[in-house]
Every structure is written in structure tokens, then in C-alpha cells.
N, C-alpha and C positions, 0 to 999 in steps of 0.2 A: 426576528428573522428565524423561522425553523427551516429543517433541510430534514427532508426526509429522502429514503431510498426503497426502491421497490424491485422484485427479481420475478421475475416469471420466467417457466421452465417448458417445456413439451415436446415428447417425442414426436420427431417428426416422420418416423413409418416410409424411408424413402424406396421406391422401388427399381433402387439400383442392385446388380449382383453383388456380394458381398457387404451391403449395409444394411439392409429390409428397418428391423424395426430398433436395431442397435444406434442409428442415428438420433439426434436430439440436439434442441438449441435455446439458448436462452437471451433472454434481454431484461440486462437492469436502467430503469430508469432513475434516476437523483432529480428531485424536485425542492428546489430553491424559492419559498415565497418569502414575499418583505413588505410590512405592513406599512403603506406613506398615510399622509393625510387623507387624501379623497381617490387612493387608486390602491391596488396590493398588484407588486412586481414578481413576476412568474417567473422563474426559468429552469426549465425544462434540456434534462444531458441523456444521453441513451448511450450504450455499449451493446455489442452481442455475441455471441459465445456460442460455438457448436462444433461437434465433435463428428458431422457428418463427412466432412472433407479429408480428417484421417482416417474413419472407417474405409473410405472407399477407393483411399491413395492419394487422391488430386484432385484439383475443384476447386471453384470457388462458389459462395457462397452473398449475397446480394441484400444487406439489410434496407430497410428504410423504415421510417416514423414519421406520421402524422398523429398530432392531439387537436382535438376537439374540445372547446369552451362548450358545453351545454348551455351555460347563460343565455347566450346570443347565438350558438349556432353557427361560430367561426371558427374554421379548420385552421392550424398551422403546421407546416411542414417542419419538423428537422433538420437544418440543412450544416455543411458541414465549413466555414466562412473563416476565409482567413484570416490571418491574426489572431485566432481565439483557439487555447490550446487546453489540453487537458490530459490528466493523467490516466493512464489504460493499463490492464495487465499486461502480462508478455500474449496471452492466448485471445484478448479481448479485442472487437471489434469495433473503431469507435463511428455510429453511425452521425450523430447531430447533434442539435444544442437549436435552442429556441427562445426569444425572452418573449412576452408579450404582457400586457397590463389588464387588470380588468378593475372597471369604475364599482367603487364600494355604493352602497343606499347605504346615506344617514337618516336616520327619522328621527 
């Protein structure tokens, strides 16, 4: 089982008065695979982060996540399902969490 984690950043250039290009937001995804027999088990967490909502006083701010399997060309949603908890900063947005499987080739 590896677990990796991934952050992406970018200003987001809002063209509200007092935010313009001081705005930006990010999203870290944690990517959990697990190797079985004949499948490897995915799960996929996201958080988001932006500092547009205090530049400009008030606001909110609207993430979401979709991943795509290239394999086969199947979209999945992040969605955020209860009962399934997770730990987040104090500044952290936590948007979704997603498992899904994908069938290994043995040859």
C-alpha cells in the first residue's frame, strides 16, 4: 500500500475590488492505492485552501473534484458521504473522498 500526496497552487486573478491578483487557491489531493490479487484499490481525498475570501472580507468559495480513470474512460465524482471522516487544517476545505477499483492484466 503506498499513499502519496499531491498540492497544486494558482493564482486565481479575481476581479473583485480589493483582491485583483493577491487572490489564490490550492488543492491537495492524498492518493491511497492497494495492491489485491486481480484488482488495485484507489482512494482518492482532496482538501482546498484560498486565501481569496480574506483578501476581499467575505465570500465563500465552492470547491469540487472529479478524477478520471484514463484506462477505461470513467469519471468519478468526489463526493463528501457520511460516516467517512478526515482530518483537515483549521484553514482547509475538505471537498471529497472517492474509492473505486481498477482490474490489473496478468499476462
Amino acid at each position: 500500500m503506498a499513499i502519496k500526496s499531491f498540492n497544486y497552487s494558482q493564482f486565481a486573478d479575481l476581479r473583485i475590488e480589493g483582491v485583483g491578483i493577491h487572490a489564490s487557491f490550492s488543492i491537495n489531493l492524498t492518493v491511497r492505492d492497494e495492491n489485491l490479487s486481480n484488482v488495485k484499490k484507489l482512494s482518492i481525498s482532496a482538501t482546498g485552501k484560498t486565501n481569496a475570501a480574506k483578501a476581499a472580507g467575505s465570500g465563500n468559495v465552492l470547491f469540487w473534484c472529479n478524477v478520471r480513470d484514463v484506462l477505461n474512460n470513467k469519471i468519478y465524482k468526489l463526493e463528501r458521504n457520511k460516516g467517512k471522516y478526515f482530518a483537515v487544517g483549521v484553514d482547509d476545505i475538505f471537498i471529497g473522498s472517492v474509492q473505486f477499483e481498477m482490474k490489473r492484466n496478468i499476462y
